[in-house]
C-alpha positions in Angstrom: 3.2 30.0 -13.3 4.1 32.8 -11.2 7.5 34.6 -11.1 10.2 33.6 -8.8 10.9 37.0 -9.5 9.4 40.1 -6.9 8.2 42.7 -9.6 6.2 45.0 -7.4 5.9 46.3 -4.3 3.3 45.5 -1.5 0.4 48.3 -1.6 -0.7 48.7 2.3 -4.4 46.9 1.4 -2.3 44.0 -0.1 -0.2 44.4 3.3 -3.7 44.2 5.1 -5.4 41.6 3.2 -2.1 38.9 4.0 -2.4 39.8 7.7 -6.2 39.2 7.9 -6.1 35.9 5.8 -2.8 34.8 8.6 -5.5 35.7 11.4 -8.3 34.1 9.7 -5.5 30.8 9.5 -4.3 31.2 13.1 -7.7 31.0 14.4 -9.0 28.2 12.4 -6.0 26.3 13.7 -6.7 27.6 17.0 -10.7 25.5 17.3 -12.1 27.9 19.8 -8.5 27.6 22.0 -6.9 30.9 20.5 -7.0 34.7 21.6 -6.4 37.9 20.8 -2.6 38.2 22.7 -2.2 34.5 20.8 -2.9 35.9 17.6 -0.2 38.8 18.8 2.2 36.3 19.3 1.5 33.7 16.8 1.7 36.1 13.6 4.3 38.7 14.8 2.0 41.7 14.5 1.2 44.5 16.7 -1.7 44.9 19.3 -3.5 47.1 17.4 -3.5 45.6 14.1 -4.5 42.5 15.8 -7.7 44.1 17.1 -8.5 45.9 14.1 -8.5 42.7 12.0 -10.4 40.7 14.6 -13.0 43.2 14.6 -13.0 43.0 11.1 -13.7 39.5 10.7 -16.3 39.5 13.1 -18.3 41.8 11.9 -18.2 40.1 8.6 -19.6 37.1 10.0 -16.3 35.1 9.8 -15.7 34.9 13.5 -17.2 34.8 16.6 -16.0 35.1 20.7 -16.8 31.0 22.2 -15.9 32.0 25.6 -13.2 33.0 27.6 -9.4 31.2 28.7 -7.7 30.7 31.5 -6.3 34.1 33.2 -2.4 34.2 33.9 -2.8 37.1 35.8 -5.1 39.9 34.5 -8.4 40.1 32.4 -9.2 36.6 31.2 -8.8 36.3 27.4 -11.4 36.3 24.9 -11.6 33.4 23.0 -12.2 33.2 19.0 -13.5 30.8 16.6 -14.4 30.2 12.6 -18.2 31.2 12.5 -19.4 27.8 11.0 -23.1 29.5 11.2 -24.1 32.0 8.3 -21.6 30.9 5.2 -20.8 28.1 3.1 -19.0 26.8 0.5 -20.2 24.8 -2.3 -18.0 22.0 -4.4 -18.9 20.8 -7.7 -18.0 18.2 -9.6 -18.7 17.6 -12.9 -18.5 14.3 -15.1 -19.2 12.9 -18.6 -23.0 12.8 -18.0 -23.1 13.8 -13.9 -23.0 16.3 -11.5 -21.9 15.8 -7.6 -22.9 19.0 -5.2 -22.0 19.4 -1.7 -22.2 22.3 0.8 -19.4 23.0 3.3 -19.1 25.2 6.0 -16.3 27.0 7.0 -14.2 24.1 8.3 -14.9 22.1 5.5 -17.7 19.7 7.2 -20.4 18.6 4.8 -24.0 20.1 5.5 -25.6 18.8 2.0 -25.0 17.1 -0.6 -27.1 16.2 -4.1 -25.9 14.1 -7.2 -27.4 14.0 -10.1 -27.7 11.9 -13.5 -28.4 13.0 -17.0 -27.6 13.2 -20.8 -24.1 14.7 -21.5 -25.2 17.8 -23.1 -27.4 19.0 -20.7 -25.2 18.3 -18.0 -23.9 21.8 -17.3 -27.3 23.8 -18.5 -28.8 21.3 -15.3 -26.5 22.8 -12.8 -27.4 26.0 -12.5 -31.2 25.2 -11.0 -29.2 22.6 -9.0 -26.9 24.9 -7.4 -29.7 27.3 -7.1 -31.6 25.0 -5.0 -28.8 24.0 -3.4 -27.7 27.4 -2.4 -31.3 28.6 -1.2 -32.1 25.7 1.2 -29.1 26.1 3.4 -30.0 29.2 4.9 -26.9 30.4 5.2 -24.6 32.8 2.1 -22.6 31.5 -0.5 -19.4 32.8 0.0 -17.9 30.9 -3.2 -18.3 27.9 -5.3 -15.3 25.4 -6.5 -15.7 23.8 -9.6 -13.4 20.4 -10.1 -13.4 19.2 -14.0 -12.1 16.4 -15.6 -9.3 18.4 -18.2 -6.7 20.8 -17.9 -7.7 24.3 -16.0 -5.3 27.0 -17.6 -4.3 30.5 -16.2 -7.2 32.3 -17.4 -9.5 29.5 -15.5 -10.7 28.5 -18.7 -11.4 24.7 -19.6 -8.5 24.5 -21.6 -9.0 20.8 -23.0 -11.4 18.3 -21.4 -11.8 14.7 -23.7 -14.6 13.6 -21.4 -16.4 17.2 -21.7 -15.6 17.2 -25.0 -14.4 21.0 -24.3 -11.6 23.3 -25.0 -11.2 27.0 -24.2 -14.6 27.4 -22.0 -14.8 29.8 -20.1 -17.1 27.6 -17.6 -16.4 29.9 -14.7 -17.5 33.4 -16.7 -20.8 31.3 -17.7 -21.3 29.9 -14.5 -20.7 33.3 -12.7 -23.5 34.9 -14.5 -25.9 33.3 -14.2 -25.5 32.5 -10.4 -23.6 35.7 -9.2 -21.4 34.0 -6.9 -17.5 33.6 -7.8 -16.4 30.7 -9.0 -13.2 29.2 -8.9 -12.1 26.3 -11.2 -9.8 23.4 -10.4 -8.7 20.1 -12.1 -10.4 17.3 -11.0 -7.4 15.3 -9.8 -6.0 18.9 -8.1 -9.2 18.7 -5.9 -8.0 15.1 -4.9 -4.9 16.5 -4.0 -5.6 19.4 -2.3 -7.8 17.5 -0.2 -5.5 14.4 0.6 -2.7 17.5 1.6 -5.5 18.6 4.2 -6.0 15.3 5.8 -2.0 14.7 6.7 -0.6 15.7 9.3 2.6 16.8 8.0 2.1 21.1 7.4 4.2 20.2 4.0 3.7 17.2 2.6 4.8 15.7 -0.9 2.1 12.9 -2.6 0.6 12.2 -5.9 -2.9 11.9 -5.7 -4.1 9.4 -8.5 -7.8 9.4 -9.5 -9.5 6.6 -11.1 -12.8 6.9 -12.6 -14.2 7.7 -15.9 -10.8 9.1 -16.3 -7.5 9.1 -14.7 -5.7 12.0 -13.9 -3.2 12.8 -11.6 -2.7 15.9 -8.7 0.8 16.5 -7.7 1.3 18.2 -3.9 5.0 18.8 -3.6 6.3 20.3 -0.1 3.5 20.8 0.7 2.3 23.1 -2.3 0.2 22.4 -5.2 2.5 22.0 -8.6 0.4 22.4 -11.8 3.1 22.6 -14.2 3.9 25.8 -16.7 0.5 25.4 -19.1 -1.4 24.0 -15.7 -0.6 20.6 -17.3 1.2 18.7 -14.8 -1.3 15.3 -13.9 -2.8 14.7 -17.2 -1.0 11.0 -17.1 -4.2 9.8 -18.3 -2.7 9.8 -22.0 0.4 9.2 -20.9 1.9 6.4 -23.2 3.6 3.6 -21.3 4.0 1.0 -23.9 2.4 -1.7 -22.4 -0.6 -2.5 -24.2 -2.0 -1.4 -27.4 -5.9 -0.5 -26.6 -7.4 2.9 -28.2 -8.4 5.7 -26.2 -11.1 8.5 -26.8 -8.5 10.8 -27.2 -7.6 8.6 -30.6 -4.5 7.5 -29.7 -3.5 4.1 -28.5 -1.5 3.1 -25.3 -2.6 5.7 -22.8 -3.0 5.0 -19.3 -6.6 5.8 -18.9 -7.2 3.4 -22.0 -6.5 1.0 -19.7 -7.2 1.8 -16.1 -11.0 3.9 -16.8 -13.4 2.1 -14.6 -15.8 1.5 -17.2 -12.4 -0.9 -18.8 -11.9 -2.1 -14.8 -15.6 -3.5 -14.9 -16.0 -4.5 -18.6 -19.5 -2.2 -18.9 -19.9 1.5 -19.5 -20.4 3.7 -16.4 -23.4 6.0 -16.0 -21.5 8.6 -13.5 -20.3 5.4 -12.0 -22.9 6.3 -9.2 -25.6 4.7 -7.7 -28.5 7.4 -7.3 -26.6 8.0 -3.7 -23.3 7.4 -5.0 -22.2 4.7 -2.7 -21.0 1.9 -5.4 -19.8 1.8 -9.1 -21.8 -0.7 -11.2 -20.5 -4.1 -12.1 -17.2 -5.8 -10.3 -13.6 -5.5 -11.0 -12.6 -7.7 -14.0 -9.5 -9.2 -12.8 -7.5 -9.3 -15.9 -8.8 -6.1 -16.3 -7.2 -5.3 -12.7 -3.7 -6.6 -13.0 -2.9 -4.8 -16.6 -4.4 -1.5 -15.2 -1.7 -2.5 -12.1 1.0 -2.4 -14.0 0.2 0.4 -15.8 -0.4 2.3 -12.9 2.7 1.1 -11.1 4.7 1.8 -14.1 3.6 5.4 -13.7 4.2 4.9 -9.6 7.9 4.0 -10.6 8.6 6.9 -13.1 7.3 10.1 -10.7 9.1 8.2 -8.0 12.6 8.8 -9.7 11.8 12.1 -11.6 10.0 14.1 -8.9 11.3 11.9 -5.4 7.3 11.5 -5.3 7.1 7.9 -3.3 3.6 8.3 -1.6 1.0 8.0 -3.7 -3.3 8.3 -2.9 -5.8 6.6 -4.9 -9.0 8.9 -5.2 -11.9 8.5 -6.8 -15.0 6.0 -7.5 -12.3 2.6 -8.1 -12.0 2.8 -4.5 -15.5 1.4 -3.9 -14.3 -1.7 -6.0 -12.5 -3.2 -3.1 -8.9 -4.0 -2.7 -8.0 -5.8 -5.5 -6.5 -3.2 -8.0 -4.4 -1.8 -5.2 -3.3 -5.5 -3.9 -2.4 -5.8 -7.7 -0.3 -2.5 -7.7 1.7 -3.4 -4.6 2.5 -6.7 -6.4 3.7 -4.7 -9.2 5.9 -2.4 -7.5 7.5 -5.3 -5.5 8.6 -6.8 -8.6 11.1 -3.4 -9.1 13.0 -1.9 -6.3 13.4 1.9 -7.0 17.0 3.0 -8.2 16.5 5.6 -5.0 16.1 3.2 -2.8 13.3 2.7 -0.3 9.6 1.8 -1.2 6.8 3.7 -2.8 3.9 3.6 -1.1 0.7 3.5 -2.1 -3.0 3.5 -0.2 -6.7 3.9 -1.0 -8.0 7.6 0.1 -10.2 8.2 3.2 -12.3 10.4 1.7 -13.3 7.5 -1.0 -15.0 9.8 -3.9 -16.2 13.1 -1.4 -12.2 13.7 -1.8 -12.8 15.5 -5.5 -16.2 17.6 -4.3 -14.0 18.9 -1.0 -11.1 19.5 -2.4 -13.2 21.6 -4.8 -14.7 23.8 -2.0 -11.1 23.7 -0.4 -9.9 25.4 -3.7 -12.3 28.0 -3.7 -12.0 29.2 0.3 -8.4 29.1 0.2 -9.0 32.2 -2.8 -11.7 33.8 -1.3 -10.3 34.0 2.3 -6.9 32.2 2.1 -7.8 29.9 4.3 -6.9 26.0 4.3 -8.2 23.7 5.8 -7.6 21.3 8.2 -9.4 17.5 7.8 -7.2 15.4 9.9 -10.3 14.1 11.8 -12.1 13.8 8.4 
């Protein structure tokens, strides 16, 4: 975690680099409606270092005059505007025996995407070539890629622990990074979900749990409006979480955990191959009712406990189970009804918007927000 504590001061290129990632912010905001006397205005800076930074950014490709405003009485403004035209980000998701890719521009929109099936142990050897590809088809640079994993992402952006990768203290990131020379930035799985749910509300600080159901379960925790990963980048892993309400064994070798009963391969009694399709569209198999309601209260039970230690009450579900239809989350409501919170009011919870793509851009979210600080917006997503 970082220090509450200021324990060094501002150098004038850290002073610079703030300034052109607020710019870079303002005019993303901004659509093509925003210029330079905005930007003036808007950030608090001077003239000058307003046009130096502009004329930064464009020349770096980042971006580009769309026109001109409205005069109020002199020169008529110069518009400004993300260059959606010669970068992209990628997101990555990996799984137990998958891959998802997808190429983003700068606003987040998707321009490709590829999944892809295979053995366990080749999975991550197999997506190098696929980024690769990926990467030289789009005819535009890579400024980054974001990595989302199902385990615990530590400090050092080493795979601390992952059950499902069967993984602990990779350095997936270094390995990555050499062999495809572009940064690479790694996230939890269900921090991707997160960040991406924040993105979509309208609220410039909101506070949610974002809850993904799939292979695993894991939870990402946005609270006003910032990303809370815990002291040892723990915070979310309620997958072996121990409720006490049922007794089933989980890979991890314990009994009782959450994700021993809410996995989708338990929701729909068969074991899920990347719980894709070849396109992704639909898990295999249906949702086992019985299946459903004790993953319900399960999940409501963990609903119910954030709720009163973190004042969390709005909670996304993210992630393949969403393609299952309503059932599970008809069966969660239920739940919740049957306990009215100590803090009064309700908890609320909902299916995502973004369905599964939430994980692969809130992967390519994480990574532009390091490389250029900027986050994005997907409100229209």
């Amino acid at each position: 975690m970082e220090s509450l504590r200021t324990t060094g001061k501002a150098t004038p290129a850290d002073v610079r680099a703030v300034n052109r990632r607020l710019l870079l912010q303002h005019i993303s905001e901004g659509r093509g409606t925003i210029s330079r006397a905005d930007l003036v205005r808007l950030a608090r800076l001077n003239t000058a270092t307003v046009s130096g930074l502009v004329a930064e950014l464009l020349e770096r490709g980042l971006v580009r005059e769309v026109g001109v405003g409205p005069s109020v009485g002199g020169k008529p403004p110069i518009l400004l505007d993300l260059d959606e035209r010669l970068f992209a980000v990628l997101g990555v998701q990996l799984i137990r025996d998958g891959f998802r890719i997808a190429a983003l521009s700068l606003r987040g929109r998707i321009i490709e995407q590829h999944d892809e099936l295979g053995e366990p142990e080749q999975m991550i050897e197999a997506l190098v070539p696929a980024v690769r590809k990926m990467a030289e088809n789009l005819g535009r640079s890579v400024l980054a890629v974001g990595v989302a994993v199902p385990g615990v992402v530590d400090h050092r952006g080493l795979i601390a622990r992952s059950v499902l990768l069967h993984r602990s203290d990779f350095d997936l990131g270094g390995w990555l990074g050499e062999r495809l020379g572009y940064p690479i930035h790694l996230i939890n799985d269900s921090d991707a979900c997160a960040l991406a749910e924040a993105a979509l509300s309208d609220d410039p600080a909101p506070t949610l749990m974002a809850l993904y159901v799939g292979d695993g379960v894991g939870a990402g925790l946005i609270l006003s409006g910032a990303l809370f990963q815990g002291e040892n980048f723990g915070a979310g892993e309620v997958g072996h979480l121990n409720l006490r309400t049922h007794e089933l064994r989980c890979e991890c070798g314990r009994t009782g955990c959450l994700e021993a009963a809410a996995r989708l391969s338990v929701l729909t009694g068969r074991p899920q191959s990347l719980q894709l399709t070849p396109r992704g569209e639909q898990p295999e198999g249906s949702l086992d009712e019985e299946a459903a309601r004790r993953a319900a209260v399960n999940i409501a039970a963990l609903l119910e406990l954030v709720y009163e230690l973190l004042d969390v009450r709005h909670t996304v579900i993210c992630g393949p189970v969403c393609a299952l239809g309503p059932r599970l989350l008809k069966d969660i409501r239920s739940a919740l009804a049957d306990n009215l919170p100590y803090l009064g009011g309700h908890i609320t919870v909902e299916y995502s918007r973004l369905g599964w793509n939430g994980t692969l851009l809130g992967a390519a979210a994480s990574a532009a927000h390091k490389e250029l600080g900027l986050l994005w917006s997907m409100i229209d997503a």
